[in-house]
C-alpha positions in Angstrom: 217.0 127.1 74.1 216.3 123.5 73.6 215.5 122.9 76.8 213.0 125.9 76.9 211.5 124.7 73.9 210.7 121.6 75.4 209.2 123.0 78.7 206.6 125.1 76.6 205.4 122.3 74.3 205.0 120.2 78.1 203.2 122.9 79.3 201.1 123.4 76.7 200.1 120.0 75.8 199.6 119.3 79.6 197.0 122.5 79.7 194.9 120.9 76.6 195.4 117.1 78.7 193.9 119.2 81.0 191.4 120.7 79.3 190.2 117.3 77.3 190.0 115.5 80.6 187.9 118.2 82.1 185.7 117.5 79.2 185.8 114.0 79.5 184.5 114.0 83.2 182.0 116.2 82.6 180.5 114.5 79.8 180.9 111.4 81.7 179.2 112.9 84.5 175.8 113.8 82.1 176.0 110.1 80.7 175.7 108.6 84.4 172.8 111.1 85.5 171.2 110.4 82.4 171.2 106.7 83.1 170.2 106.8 86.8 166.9 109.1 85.8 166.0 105.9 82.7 166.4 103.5 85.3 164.1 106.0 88.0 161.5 106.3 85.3 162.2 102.5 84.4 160.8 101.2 88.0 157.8 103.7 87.8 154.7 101.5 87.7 152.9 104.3 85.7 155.7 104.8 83.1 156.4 100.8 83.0 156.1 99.7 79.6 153.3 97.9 78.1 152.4 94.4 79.6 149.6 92.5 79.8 148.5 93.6 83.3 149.4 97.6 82.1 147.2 99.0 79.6 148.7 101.1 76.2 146.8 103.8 77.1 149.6 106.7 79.2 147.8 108.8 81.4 149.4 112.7 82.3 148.6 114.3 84.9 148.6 118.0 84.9 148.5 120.4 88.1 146.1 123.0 88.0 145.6 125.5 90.4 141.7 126.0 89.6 139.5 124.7 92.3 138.0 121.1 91.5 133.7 121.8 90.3 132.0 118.0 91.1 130.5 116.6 87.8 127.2 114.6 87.7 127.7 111.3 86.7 124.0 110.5 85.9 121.7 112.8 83.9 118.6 113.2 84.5 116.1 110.5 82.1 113.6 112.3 80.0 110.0 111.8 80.9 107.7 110.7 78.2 103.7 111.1 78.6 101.5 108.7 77.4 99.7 110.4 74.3 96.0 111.0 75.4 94.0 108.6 73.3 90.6 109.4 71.5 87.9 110.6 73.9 85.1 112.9 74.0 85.4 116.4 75.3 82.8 115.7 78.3 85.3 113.5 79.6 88.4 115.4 79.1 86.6 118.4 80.3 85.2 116.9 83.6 85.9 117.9 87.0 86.4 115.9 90.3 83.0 116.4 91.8 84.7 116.0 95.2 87.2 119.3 95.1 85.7 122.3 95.2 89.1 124.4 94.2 89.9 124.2 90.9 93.3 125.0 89.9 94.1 128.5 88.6 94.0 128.6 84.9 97.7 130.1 85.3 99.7 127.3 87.3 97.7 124.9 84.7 99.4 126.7 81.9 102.6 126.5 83.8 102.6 122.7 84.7 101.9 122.0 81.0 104.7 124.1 79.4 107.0 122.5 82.2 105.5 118.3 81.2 105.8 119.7 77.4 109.4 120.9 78.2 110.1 117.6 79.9 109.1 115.9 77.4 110.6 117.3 74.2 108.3 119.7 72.7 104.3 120.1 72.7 101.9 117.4 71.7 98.6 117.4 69.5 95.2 116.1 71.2 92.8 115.1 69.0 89.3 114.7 70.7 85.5 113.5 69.1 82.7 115.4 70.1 80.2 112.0 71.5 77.1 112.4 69.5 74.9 110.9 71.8 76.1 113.0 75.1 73.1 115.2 75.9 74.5 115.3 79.6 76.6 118.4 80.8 77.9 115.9 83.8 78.7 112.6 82.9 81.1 112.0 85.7 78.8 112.3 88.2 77.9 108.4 87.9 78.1 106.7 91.2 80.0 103.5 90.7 80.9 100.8 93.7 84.2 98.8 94.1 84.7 99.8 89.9 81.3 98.9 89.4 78.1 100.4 88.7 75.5 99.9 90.8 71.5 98.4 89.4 68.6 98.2 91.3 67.7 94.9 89.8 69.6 91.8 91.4 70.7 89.6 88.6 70.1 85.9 88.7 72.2 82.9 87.8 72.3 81.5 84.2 72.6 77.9 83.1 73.0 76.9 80.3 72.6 73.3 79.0 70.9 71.1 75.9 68.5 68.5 75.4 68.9 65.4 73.4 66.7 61.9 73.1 68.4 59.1 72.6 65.6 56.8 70.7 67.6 53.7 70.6 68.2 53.2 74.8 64.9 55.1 74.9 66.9 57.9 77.6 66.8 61.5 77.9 69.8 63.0 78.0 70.6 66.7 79.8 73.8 68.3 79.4 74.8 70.4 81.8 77.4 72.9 79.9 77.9 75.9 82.0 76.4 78.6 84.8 77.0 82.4 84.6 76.3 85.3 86.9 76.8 82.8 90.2 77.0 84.4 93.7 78.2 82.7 96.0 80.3 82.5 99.4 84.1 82.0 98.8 84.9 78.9 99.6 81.4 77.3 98.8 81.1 74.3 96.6 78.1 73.8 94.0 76.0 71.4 91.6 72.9 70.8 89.1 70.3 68.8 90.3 67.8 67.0 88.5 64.3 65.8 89.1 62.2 64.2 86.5 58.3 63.6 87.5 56.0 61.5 85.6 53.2 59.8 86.6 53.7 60.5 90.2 57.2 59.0 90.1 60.0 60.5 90.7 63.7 60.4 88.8 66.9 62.1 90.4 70.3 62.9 89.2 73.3 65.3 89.8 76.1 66.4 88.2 79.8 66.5 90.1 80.5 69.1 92.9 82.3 72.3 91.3 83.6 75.3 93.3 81.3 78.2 92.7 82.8 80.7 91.3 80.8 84.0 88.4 81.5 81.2 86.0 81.4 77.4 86.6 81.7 75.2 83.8 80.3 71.1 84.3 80.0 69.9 80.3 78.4 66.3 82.1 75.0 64.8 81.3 71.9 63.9 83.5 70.4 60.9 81.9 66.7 60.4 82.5 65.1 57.1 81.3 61.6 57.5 79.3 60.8 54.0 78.0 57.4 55.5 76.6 59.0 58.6 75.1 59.2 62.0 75.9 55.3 62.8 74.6 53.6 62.4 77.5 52.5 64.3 80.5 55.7 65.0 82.7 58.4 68.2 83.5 61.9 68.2 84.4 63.4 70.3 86.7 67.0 71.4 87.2 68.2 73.6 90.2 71.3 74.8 91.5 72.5 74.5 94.5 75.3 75.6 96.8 77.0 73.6 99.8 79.6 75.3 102.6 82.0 73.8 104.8 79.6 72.3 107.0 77.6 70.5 103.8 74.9 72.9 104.4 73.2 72.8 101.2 71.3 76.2 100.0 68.5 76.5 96.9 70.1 79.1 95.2 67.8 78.6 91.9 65.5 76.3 89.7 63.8 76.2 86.2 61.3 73.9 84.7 60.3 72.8 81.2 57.9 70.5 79.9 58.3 66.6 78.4 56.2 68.2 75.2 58.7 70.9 75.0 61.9 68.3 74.6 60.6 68.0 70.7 61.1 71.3 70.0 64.5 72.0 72.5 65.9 69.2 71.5 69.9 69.5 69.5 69.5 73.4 70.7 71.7 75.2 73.4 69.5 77.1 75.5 70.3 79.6 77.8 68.0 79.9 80.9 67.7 82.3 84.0 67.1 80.6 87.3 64.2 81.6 89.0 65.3 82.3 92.7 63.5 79.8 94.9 60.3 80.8 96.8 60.7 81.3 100.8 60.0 78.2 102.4 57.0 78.4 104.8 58.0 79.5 108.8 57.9 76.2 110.3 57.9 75.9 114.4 61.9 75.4 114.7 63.9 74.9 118.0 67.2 75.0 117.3 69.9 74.0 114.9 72.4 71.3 116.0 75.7 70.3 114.0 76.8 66.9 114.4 80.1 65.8 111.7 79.5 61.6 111.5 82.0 58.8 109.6 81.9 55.8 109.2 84.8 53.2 109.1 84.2 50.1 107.0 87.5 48.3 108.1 86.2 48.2 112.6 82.7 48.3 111.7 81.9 51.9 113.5 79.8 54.6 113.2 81.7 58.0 114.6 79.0 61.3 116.0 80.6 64.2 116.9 78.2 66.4 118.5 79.6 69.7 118.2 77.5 72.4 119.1 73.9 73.8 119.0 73.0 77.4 118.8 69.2 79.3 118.3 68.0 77.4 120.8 64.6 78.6 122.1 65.3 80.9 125.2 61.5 81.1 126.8 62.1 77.6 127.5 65.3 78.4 129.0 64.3 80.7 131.9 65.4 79.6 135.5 68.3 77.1 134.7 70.7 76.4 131.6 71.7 72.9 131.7 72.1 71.2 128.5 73.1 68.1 127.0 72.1 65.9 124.1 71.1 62.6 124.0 71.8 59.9 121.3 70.1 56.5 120.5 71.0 54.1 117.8 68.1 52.3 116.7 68.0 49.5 113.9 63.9 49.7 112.5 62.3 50.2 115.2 64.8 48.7 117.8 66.8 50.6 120.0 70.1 48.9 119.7 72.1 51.8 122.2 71.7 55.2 123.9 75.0 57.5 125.0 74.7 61.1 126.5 77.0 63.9 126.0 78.1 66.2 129.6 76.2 69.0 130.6 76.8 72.2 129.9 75.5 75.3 132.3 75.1 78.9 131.5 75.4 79.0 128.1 72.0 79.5 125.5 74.8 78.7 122.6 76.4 75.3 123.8 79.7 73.7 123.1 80.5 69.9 123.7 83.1 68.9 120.9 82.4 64.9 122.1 82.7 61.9 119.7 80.5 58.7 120.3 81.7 55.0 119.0 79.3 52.7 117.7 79.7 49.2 116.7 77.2 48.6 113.5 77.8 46.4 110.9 78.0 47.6 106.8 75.0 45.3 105.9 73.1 47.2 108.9 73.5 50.9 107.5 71.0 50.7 105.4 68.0 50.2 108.2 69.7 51.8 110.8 69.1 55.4 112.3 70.3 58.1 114.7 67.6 59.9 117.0 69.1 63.0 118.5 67.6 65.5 121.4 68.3 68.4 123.2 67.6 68.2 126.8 67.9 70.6 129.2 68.7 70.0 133.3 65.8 72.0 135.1 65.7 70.7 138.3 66.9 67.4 140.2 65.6 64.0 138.0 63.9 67.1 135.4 65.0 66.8 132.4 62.8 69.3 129.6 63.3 68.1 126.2 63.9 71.1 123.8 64.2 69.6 120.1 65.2 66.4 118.6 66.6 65.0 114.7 66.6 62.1 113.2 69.4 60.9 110.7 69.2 57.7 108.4 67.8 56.2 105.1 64.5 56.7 106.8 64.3 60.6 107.5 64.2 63.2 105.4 65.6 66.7 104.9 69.2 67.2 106.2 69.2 63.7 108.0 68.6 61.9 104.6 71.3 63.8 103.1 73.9 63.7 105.9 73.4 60.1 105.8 73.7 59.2 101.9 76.9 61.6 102.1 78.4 59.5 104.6 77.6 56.5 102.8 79.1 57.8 99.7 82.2 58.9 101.1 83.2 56.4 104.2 86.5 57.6 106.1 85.5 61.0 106.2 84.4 63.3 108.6 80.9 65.1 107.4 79.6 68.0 109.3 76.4 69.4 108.8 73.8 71.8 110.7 70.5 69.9 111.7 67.1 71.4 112.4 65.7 71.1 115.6 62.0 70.2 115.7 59.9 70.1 119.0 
């Protein structure tokens, strides 16, 4: 009996052993899945907890079986129109004289509903009738290059002021400004001025400017009048335009009397240059540009004879053959003569050729280059076919080409010569 008693309680407690380790494993079993899936989501960069390369912010992602619609990332800006500003109604109103189609009054209505759409809602125009408008086409204006076109030519402007100095007994003209100037890009300019009393002559000049519709100079002329300024006498100032090649051009002058300085004088007076009048058809052969230095250091005189064009063709019937002869002469003295080659076959020559010449500073002064054309007719015929002279002594274009290169020693001067025969 005992020992039956004993056997049950075994068996018994062994089944709830049993039962409890059961148990045991099982819960043991959850605890170690539950671990391994902390320490799967532990490794996960996107579940990783906060650092400072990681962002707070968790993301979820969701699955969706809907298909994926694109999304515009940029909208489309809102167009503003300018507000019309305050114009007359002939303005507003007027057609392109050029298009015969005019747009139906339909699509009009349809593009301005569309801009007002565009733009946020319709806009107010507010126009003023012109009170002076008594033309039904106002547009029909012709205009050129954004400018309208006059049948008058406008001429230049200078303007400049008078004052007389008592005490140095001088006549003072300052130059301020010039408006309305056309001119050649490129081309340089200046006020010239020429005082005559008495039969003598006065000259003076303000600085080269480049020409340009406005050229301001603000320098004086100074004119000495050691009897005053009431006497018989005029001044004149001119303007005047040089190129590239020193080719000086008249482009306009104006005149005023020595009684008139009382009365001008302390006043700033705007004048229009009067084009100048067209110089009288002289018997010309040619033109010839020649570019001349002079180097003060070696004591030389450099001519470059370039090249010669107009050169009078009924002289050139049967043969072209042309070269150009140069003499040096000091007074009346020729001092030494050099040729340039020939060139055949061509009414507009080319040479290009620089002559050397020894001539002392002190010399300049009374010294002078004769230049001619010549042309190679025959065997020993040579036809002269113009000639210029440069120097202190000539005049024109070989006065000036000379002074200049006084003036300005170690540069090259170019300049077109006349030709006489």
């Amino acid at each position: 009996m005992i020992f039956s008693m004993a056997a049950f309680l075994g068996a018994t407690l062994g089944t709830a052993s049993g039962i409890l380790t059961l148990c045991g494993l099982s819960l043991l079993c959850k605890s170690c899945k539950k671990g391994k899936l902390e320490s799967a989501d532990g490794t996960d960069p996107e579940k990783a907890k906060p650092s400072v390369l990681h962002s707070l912010q968790q993301f979820r992602v969701e699955k969706s079986t809907e298909p994926i619609q694109p999304r515009t990332l940029l909208n489309f800006p809102n167009i503003f129109k300018p507000k019309p500003s305050v114009t007359s109604p002939e303005v507003i109103n007027c057609a392109d004289p050029g298009k015969t189609n005019a747009m139906p009054p339909k699509e009009t209505a349809k593009e301005s509903d569309s801009c007002n759409q565009a733009t946020g809602g319709p806009e107010e125009v507010f126009t003023i009738p012109r009170e002076d408008s008594t033309d039904d086409t106002p547009c029909d204006t012709e205009l050129t290059n954004g400018m309208t076109t006059s049948s008058s030519s406008i001429h230049p402007k200078l303007h400049f002021s008078l004052t007389y100095n008592m005490q140095h007994k001088q006549l003072h003209v300052t130059v301020i400004e010039a408006e309305h100037v056309t001119a050649e890009a490129g081309c340089e300019g200046y006020i010239s001025g020429l005082l005559t009393t008495d039969g003598r002559e006065r000259q003076a000049q303000t600085s080269v400017r480049r020409l340009t519709g406005h050229v301001q100079w603000g320098e004086d002329l100074v004119f000495p009048l050691p009897d005053g300024y009431k006497m018989e006498g005029e001044v004149a100032l001119s303007l005047h335009s040089c190129d590239r090649f020193s080719r000086h051009t008249h482009m306009g002058a104006m005149r005023f009397k020595l009684a008139d300085v009382g009365m001008m004088s302390d006043a700033d007076c705007w004048v229009d240059l009067q084009p100048p009048k067209q110089p009288e058809v002289t018997s010309s052969a040619g033109e010839l540009l020649l570019s001349i230095s002079y180097l003060p250091a070696a004591n030389r005189l450099g001519v470059v004879v370039m090249k010669a064009k107009g050169l009078q063709s009924d002289r050139l019937k049967n043969t072209i053959d042309l070269s150009v002869k140069l003499a040096l002469k000091h007074q009346s003295t020729k001092l030494k003569k050099k040729q340039t080659r020939r060139v055949k076959h061509k009414i507009n020559p080319v040479w290009n050729e620089m002559m050397m010449l020894e001539v002392p500073r002190e010399m300049l002064s009374k010294s002078s280059l004769d230049l001619e054309v010549l042309n190679q007719a025959g065997p020993g015929k040579l036809e002269p076919l113009g000639h210029c002279q440069l120097g202190l002594q000539a005049s024109g274009t070989g006065l000036q080409h000379w002074q200049e290169m006084l003036d300005n020693p170690r540069k090259q001067i170019a300049m077109w010569h006349p030709l006489f025969a």
